[in-house]
C-alpha angles and dihedrals in degrees: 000000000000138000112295112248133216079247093066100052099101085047096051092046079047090061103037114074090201093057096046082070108027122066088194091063088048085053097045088047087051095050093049099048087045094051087056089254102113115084116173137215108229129189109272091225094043113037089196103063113085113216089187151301150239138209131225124191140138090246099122100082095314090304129127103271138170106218101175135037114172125179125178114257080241102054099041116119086027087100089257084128102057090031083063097045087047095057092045091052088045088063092036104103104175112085098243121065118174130175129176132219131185111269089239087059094097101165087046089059099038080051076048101059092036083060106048102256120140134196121269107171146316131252126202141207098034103109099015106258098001109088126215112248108196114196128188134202124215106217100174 
């Protein structure tokens, strides 16, 4: 894991389906690469190959929140995921991290769960008939 570079961005739109086709996921990836928020998961034999990434920001009234976890189809079920909730949790300092997933996203909750996450509320409206579950880990 490090701290994601303006020199990865075409490789993190590569690797992430959504921001293939939406140029608002492609901002909100700049920005946070840019803000110093966005660390990667890389290929332990190739340094250069990005397996995924994850986003950590105070955007969640005012709290300490993970908005994006991405993964590469190909690396999925290989423990990238938790290896990249567990570095963002490593840098998080407040004593309360939450973090939200669709409600169709069964293997992100069950990550979730592994993890120690617990659930903390539901928003809707958001993706029309999959509700927003938002989690939180206590870490004090």
């Amino acid at each position: 894991m490090r701290l994601a570079w303006q020199a990865d961005l075409d490789a993190l739109f590569d690797l992430d389906v959504i921001a293939q086709r939406e140029e608002s996921r492609r901002e909100f990836i700049a920005r946070a690469v840019a803000c110093g928020q966005c660390w990667v998961a890389t290929d332990a034999d190739d340094t250069e190959l990005l397996l995924g990434y994850g986003v950590l920001d105070h955007s969640f009234f005012g709290q300490e929140f993970i908005p994006l976890v991405v993964v590469l189809g190909s690396a999925r079920r290989r423990g990238v995921g938790a290896a990249i909730v567990r570095e963002l949790e490593s840098r998080s300092l407040g004593a309360k991290l939450f973090t939200s997933t669709n409600a169709s996203n069964l293997p992100m909750q069950a990550l979730l769960g592994k993890l120690g996450f617990i659930g903390s509320g539901q928003v809707e409206n958001l993706d029309e008939g999959d509700p927003e579950l938002v989690f939180v880990k206590f870490r004090c």
